[in-house]
BALOBA-1460 file (C-alpha; in Angstrom, 3 decimals):
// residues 307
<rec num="1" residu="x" x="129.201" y="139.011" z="109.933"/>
<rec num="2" residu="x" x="129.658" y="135.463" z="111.025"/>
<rec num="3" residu="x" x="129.778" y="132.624" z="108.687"/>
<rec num="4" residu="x" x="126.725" y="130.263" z="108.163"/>
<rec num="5" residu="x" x="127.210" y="126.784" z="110.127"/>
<rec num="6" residu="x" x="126.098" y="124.057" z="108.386"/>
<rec num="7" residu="x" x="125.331" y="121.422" z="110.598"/>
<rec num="8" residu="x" x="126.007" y="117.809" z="108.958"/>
<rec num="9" residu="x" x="123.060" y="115.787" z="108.536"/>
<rec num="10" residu="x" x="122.627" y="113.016" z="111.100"/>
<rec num="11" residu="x" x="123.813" y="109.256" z="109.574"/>
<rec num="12" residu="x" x="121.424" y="106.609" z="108.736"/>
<rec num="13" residu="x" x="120.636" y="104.254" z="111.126"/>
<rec num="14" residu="x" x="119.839" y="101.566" z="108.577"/>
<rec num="15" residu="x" x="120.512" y="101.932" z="104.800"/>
<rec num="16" residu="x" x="117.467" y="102.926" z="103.099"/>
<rec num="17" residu="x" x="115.542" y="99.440" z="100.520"/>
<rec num="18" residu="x" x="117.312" y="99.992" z="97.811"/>
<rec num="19" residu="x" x="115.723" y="100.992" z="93.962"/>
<rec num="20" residu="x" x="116.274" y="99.420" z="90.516"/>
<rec num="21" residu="x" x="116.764" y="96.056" z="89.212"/>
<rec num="22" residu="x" x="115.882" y="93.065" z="91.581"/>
<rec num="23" residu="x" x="116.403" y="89.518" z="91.543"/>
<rec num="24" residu="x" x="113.141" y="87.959" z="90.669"/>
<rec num="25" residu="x" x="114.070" y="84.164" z="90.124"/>
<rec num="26" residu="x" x="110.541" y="81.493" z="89.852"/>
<rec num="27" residu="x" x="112.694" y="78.750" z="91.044"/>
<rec num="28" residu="x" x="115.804" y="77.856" z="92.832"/>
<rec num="29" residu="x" x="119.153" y="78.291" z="90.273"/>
<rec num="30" residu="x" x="119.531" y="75.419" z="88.520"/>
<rec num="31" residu="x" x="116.015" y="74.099" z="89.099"/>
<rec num="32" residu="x" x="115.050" y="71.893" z="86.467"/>
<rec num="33" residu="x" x="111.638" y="73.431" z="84.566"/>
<rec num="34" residu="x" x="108.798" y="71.659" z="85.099"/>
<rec num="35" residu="x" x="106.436" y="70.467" z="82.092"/>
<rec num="36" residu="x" x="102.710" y="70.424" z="82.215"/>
<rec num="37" residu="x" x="100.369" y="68.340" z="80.137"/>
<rec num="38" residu="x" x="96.715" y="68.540" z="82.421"/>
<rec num="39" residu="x" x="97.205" y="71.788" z="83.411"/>
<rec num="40" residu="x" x="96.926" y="74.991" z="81.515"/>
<rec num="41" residu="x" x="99.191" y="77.688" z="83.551"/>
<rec num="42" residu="x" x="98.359" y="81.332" z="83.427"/>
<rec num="43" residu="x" x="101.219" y="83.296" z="84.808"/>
<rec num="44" residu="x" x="99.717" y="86.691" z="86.765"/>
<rec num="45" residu="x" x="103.553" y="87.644" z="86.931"/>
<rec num="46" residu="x" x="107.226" y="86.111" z="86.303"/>
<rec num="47" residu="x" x="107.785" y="84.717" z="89.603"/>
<rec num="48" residu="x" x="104.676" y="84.309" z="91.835"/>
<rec num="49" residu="x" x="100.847" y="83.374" z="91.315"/>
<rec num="50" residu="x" x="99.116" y="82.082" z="88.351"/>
<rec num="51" residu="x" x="96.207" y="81.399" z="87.041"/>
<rec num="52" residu="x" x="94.643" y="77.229" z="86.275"/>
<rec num="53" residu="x" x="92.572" y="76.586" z="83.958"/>
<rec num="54" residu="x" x="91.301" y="73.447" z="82.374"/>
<rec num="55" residu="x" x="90.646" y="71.732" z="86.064"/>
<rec num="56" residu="x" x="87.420" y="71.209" z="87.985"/>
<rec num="57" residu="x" x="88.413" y="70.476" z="91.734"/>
<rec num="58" residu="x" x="85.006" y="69.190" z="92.158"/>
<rec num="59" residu="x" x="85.996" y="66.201" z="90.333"/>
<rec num="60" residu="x" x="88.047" y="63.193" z="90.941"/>
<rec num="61" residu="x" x="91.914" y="64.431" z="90.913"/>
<rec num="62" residu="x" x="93.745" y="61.624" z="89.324"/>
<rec num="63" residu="x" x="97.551" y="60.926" z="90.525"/>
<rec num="64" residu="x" x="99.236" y="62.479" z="87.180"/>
<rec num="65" residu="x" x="97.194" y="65.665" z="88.085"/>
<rec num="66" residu="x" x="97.604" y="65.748" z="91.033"/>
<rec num="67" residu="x" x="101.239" y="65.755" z="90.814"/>
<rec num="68" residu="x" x="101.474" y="68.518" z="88.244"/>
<rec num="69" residu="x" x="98.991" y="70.471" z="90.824"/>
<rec num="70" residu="x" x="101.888" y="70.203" z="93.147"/>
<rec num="71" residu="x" x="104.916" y="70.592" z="90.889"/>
<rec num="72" residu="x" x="103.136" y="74.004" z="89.898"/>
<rec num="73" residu="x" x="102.126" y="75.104" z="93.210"/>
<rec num="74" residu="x" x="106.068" y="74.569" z="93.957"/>
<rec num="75" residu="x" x="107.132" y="76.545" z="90.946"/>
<rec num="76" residu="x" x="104.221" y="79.283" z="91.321"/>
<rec num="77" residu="x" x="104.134" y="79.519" z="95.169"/>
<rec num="78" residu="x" x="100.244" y="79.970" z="95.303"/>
<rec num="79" residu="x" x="97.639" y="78.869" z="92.524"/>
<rec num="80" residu="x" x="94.163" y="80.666" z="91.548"/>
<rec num="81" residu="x" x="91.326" y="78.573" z="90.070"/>
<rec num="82" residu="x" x="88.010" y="80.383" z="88.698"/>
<rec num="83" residu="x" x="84.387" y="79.001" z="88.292"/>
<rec num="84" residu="x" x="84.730" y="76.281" z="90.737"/>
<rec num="85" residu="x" x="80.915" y="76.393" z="91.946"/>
<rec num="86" residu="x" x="80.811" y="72.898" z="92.829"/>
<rec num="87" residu="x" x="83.817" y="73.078" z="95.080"/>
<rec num="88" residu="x" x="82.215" y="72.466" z="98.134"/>
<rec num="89" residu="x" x="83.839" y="71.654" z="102.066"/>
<rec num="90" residu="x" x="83.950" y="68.199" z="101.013"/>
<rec num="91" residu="x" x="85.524" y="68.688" z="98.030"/>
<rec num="92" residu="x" x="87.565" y="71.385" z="99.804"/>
<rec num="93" residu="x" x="89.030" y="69.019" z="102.055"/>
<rec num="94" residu="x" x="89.402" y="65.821" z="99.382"/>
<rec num="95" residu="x" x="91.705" y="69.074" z="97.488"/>
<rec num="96" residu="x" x="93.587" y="70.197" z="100.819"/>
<rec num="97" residu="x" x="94.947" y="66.138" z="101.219"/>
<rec num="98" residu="x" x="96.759" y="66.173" z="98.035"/>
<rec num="99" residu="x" x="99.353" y="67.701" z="100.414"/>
<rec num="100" residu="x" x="98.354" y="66.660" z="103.626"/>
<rec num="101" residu="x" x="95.644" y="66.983" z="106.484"/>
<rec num="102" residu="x" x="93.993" y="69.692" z="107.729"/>
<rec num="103" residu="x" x="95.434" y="72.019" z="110.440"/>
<rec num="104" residu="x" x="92.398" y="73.440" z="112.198"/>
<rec num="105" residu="x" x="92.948" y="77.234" z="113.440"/>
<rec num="106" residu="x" x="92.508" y="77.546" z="117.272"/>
<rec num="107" residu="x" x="91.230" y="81.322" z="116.812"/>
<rec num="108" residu="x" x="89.577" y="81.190" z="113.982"/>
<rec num="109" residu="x" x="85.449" y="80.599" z="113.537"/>
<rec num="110" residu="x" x="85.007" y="76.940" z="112.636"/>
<rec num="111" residu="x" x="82.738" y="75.995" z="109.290"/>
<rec num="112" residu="x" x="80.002" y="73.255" z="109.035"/>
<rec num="113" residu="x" x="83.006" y="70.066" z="108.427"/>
<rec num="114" residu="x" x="85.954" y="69.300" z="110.430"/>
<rec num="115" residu="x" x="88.981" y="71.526" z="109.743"/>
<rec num="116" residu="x" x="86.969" y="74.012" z="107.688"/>
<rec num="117" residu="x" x="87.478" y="77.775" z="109.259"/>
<rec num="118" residu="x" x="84.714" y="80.346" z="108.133"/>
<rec num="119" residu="x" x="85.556" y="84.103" z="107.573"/>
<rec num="120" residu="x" x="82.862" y="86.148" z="107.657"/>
<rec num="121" residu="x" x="83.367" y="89.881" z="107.573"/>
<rec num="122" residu="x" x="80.468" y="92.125" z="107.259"/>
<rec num="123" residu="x" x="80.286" y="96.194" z="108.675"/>
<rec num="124" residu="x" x="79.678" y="94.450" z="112.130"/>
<rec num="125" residu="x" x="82.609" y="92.015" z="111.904"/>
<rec num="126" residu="x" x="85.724" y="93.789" z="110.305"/>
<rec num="127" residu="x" x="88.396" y="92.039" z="109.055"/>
<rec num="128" residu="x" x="91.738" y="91.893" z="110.989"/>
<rec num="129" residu="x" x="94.132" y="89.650" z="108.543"/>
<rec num="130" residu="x" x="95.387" y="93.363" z="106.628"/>
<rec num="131" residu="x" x="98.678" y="92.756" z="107.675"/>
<rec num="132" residu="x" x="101.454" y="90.307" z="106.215"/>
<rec num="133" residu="x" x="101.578" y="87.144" z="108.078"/>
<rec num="134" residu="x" x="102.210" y="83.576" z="107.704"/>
<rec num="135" residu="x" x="99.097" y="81.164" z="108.346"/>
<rec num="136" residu="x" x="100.431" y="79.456" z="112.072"/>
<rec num="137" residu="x" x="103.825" y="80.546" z="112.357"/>
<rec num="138" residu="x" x="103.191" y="80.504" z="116.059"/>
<rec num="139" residu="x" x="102.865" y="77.002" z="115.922"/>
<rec num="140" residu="x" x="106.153" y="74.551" z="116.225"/>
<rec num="141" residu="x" x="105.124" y="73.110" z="113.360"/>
<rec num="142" residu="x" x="103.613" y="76.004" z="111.322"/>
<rec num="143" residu="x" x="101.272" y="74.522" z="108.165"/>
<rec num="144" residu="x" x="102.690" y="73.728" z="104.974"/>
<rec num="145" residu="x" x="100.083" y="75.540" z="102.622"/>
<rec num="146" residu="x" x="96.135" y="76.989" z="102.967"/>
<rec num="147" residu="x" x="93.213" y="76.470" z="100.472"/>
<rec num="148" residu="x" x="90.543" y="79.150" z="100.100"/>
<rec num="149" residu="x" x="87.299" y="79.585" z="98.750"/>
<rec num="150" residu="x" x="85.333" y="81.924" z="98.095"/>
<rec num="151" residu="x" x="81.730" y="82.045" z="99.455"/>
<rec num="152" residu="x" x="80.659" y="85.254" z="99.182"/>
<rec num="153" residu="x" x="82.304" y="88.287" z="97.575"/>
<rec num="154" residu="x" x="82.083" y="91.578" z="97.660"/>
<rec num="155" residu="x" x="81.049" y="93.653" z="94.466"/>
<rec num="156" residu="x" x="84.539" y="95.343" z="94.619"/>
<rec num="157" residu="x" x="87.311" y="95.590" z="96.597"/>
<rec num="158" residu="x" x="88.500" y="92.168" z="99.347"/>
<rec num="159" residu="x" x="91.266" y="91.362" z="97.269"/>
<rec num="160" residu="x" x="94.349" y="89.072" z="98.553"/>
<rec num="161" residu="x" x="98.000" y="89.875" z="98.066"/>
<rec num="162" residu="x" x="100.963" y="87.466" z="98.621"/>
<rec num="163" residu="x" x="104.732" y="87.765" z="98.956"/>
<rec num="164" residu="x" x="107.399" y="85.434" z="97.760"/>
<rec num="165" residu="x" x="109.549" y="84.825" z="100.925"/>
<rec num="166" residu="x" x="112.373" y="83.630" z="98.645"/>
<rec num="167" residu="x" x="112.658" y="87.099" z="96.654"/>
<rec num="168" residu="x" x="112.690" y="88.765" z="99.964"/>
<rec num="169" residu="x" x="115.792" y="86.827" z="101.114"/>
<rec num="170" residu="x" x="117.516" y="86.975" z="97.804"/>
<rec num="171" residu="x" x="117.638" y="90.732" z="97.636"/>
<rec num="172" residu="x" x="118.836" y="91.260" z="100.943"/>
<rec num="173" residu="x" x="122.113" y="93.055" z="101.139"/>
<rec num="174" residu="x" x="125.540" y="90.740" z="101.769"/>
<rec num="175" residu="x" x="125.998" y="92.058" z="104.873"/>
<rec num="176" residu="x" x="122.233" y="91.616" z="105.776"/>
<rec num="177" residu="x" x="122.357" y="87.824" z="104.859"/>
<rec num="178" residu="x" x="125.594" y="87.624" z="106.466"/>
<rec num="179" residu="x" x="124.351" y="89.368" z="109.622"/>
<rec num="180" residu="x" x="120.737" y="87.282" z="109.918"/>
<rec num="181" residu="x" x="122.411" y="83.341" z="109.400"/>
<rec num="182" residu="x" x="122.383" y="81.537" z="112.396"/>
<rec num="183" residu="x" x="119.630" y="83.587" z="113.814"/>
<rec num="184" residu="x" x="116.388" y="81.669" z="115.544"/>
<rec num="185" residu="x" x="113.454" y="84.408" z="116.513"/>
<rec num="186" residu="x" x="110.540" y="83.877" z="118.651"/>
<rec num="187" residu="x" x="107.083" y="83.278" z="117.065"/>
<rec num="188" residu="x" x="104.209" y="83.595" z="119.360"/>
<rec num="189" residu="x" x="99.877" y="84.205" z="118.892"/>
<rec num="190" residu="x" x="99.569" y="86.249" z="122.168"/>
<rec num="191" residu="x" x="100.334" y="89.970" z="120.765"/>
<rec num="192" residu="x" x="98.032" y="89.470" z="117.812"/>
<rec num="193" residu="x" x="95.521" y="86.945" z="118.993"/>
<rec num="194" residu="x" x="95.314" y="87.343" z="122.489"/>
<rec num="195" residu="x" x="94.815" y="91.079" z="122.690"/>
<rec num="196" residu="x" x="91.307" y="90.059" z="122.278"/>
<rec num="197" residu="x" x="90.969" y="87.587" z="124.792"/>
<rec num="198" residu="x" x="90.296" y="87.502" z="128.447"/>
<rec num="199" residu="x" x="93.003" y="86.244" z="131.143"/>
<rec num="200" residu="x" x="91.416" y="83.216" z="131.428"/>
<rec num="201" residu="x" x="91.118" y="82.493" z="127.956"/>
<rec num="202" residu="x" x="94.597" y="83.302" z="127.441"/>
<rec num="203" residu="x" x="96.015" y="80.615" z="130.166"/>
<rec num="204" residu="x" x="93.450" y="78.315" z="128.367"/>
<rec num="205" residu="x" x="95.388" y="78.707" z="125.232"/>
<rec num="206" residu="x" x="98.899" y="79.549" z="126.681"/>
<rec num="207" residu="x" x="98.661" y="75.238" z="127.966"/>
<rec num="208" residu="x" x="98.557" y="73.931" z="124.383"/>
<rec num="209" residu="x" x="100.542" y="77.099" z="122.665"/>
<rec num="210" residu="x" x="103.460" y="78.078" z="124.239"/>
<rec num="211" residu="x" x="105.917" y="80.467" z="122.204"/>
<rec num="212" residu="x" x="107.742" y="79.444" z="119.450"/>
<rec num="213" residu="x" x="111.234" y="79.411" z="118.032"/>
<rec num="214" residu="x" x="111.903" y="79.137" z="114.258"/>
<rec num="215" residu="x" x="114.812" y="80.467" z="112.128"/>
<rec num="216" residu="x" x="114.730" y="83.580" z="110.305"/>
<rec num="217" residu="x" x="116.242" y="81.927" z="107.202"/>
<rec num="218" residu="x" x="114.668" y="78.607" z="106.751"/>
<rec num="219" residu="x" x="115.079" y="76.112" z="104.014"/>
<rec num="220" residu="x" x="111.634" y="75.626" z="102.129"/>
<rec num="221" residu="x" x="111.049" y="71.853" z="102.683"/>
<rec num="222" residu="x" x="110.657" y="70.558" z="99.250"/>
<rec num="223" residu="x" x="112.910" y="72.694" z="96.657"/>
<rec num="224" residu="x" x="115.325" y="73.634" z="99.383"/>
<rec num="225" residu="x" x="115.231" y="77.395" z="98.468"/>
<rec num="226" residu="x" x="116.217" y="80.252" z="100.939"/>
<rec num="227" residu="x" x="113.469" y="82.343" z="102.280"/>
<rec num="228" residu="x" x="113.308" y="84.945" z="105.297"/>
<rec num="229" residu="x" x="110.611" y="83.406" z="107.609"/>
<rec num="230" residu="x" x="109.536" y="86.539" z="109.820"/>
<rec num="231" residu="x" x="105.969" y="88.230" z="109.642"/>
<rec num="232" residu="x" x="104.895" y="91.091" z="111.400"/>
<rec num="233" residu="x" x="102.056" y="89.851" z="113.835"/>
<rec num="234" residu="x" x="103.287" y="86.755" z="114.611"/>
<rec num="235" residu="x" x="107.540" y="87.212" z="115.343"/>
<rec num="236" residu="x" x="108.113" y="89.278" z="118.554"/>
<rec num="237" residu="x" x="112.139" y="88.829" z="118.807"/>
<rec num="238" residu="x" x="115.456" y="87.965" z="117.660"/>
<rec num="239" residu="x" x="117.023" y="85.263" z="120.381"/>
<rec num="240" residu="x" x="120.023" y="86.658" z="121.820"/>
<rec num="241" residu="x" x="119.691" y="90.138" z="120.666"/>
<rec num="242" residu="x" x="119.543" y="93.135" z="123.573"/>
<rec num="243" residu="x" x="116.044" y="94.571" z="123.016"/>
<rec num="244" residu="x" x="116.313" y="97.737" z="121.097"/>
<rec num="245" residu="x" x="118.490" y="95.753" z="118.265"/>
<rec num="246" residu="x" x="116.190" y="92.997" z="118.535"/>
<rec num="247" residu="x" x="113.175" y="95.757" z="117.179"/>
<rec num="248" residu="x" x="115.248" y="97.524" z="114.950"/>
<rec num="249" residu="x" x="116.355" y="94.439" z="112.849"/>
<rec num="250" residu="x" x="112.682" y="92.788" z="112.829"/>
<rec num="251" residu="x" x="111.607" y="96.133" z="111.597"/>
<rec num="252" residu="x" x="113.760" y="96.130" z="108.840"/>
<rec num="253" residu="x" x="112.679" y="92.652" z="108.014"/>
<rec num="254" residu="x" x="109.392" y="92.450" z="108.066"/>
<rec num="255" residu="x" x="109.261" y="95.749" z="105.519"/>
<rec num="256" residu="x" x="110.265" y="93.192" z="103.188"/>
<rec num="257" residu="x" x="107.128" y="91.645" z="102.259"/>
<rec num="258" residu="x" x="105.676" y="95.015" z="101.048"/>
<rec num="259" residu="x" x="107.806" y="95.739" z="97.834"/>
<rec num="260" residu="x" x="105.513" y="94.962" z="95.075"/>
<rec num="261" residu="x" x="107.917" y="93.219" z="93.161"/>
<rec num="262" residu="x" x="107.718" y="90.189" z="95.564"/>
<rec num="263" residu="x" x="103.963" y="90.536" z="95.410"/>
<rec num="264" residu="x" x="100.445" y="89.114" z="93.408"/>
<rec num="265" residu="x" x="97.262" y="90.600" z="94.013"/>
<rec num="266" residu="x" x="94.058" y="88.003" z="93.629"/>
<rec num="267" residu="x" x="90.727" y="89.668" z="92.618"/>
<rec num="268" residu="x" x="88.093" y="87.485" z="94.037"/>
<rec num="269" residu="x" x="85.158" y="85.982" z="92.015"/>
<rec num="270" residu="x" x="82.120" y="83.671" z="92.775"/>
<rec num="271" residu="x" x="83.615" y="80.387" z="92.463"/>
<rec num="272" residu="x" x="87.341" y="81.490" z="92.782"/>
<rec num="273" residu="x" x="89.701" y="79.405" z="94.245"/>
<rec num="274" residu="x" x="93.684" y="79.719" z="95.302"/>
<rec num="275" residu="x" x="95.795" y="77.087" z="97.624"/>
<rec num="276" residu="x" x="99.086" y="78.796" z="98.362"/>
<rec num="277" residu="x" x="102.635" y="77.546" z="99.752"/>
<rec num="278" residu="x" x="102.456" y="78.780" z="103.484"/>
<rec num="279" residu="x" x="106.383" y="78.688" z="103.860"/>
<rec num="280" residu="x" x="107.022" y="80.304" z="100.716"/>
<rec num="281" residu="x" x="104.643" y="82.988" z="100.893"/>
<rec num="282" residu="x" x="103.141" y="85.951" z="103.051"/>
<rec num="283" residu="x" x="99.647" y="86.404" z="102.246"/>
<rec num="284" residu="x" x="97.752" y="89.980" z="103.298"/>
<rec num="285" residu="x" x="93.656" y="90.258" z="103.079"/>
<rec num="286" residu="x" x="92.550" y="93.862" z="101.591"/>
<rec num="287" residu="x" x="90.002" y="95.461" z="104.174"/>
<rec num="288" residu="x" x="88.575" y="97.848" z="101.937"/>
<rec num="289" residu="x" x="85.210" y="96.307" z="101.138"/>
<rec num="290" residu="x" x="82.978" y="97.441" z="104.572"/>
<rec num="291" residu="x" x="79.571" y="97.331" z="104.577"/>
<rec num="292" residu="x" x="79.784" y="94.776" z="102.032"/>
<rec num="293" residu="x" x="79.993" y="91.099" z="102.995"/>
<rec num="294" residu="x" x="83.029" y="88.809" z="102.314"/>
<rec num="295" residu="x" x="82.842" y="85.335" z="103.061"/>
<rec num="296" residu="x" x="85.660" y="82.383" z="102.620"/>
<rec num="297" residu="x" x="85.710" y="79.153" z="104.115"/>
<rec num="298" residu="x" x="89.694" y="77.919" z="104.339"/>
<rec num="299" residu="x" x="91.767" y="75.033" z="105.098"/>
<rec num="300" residu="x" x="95.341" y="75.021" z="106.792"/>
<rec num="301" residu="x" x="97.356" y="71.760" z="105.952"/>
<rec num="302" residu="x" x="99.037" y="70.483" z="108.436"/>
<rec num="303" residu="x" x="103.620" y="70.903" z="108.454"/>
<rec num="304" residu="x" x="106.531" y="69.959" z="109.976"/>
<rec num="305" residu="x" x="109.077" y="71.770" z="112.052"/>
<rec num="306" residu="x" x="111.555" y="73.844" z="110.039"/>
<rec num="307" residu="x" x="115.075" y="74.438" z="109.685"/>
């Protein structure tokens, strides 16, 4: 009787995210550590999110607070502030300029003042932002950071998760960092945004938005720190890459943003608040709250190109 044949199994095409102990640093080595006197910081975990307390954003921000605001928002990556029933689109907007001006949406619903977008999802209008993305990446100047409030909320579920871009980058491999420098990729709104829209409407856009190049490691503006800078609706390819490796390596990338080590979760209240770093950061909306209503009213703020 013949011998069994063991066939070999097939090799990997890509290693598999690796398990264990991950590099999970707040701030860039070296970074000095900032020290707060206004503001009472609530860590949610080690690296990314916390909680405020001790502010009311309804009131006049002086420049000492203000500047701890955004020396905390730098070492925290996105900020959460509770009970802020007073916070109103004005006040929403007098917050949003402590870091620059608004950055109206082209898709998105607009609210009752100037650079205010409305988001209301109800059982007749689901929501589509359950995916991790980065606010305007399609944009040659993609925003610096987002402010959010919360209108209406859901009696459960409708939470918000974000990523830090910077862990992401800093536990890829050697030879993945060594293989993605240099790289640019192409950033564009029409696979996500225009599958919903007519031709016309799309050559109405396609005038003022063409596609976008950006890096796929970029510098964070302000504290210099490494971070991968692909999301999943918004990057369609790697420049220079034949197709097929173009896919595979974006695939591998954008996986990134969903190990929960990188990741905060936000449960929304009445009068909740957060303002997150848009470079920094993924953000991902939870879509688990139909028929209930969820309402926010947000604010992009305006960036720069990056590099």
């Amino acid at each position: 009787m013949d011998s069994a044949v063991t066939t070999p199994a097939p090799a990997l095409d890509k290693p598999l995210m690796h398990y264990g102990k991950r590099t999970l640093d707040r701030m860039a080595p070296g970074a000095e550590q900032p020290g707060y006197r206004l503001l009472d910081v609530r860590p949610l975990t080690p690296h990314i999110g916390a909680e405020i307390g001790g502010v009311d954003l309804a009131r006049a921000i002086g420049e000492e607070l203000a500047k701890e605001i955004r020396l905390a928002l730098l070492e925290w990556k996105v900020l959460f502030f509770r009970d802020q029933h007073a916070f109103d689109p004005q006040a929403q907007l007098t917050f949003s300029a402590l870091w620059g001006a608004p950055e109206p949406n082209p898709f998105f619903p607009k609210g009752d003042s100037v650079g205010v977008s409305r988001l209301a999802k109800d059982a007749m209008t689901t929501g589509s932002e359950n995916i991790w993305h980065s606010d305007h990446s399609f944009m040659a100047a993609p925003a610096l950071g987002s402010v959010l409030r919360a209108v209406e909320v859901p009696g459960s579920g409708g939470d918000t998760m974000w990523a830090d871009m910077s862990a992401a980058y800093d536990n890829l491999s050697a030879s993945m960092k060594d293989r993605v420098e240099g790289l640019t990729a192409v950033h564009d709104w029409v696979p996500s945004w225009g599958s919903l829209m007519t031709a016309g409407q799309l050559a109405a856009h396609r005038e003022n938005l063409p596609a976008v190049e950006h890096p796929v490691v970029v510098r964070h503006p302000h504290t210099g720190r490494r971070l991968l800078y692909v999301n999943e609706p918004f990057t369609t390819r790697i420049v220079g890459l034949p197709d097929p490796e173009s896919r595979d390596l974006l695939d591998e990338l954008v996986l990134q943003a969903r190990i929960p080590e990188y990741q905060v979760r936000f449960r929304w209240q009445p009068g909740s608040v957060a303002v997150w770093d848009n470079i920094a950061t993924q953000h991902y909306a939870i879509s688990d709250y139909f028929p209930q209503r969820r309402v926010m009213e947000r604010i992009a703020i305006a960036g720069a190109p990056l590099s």
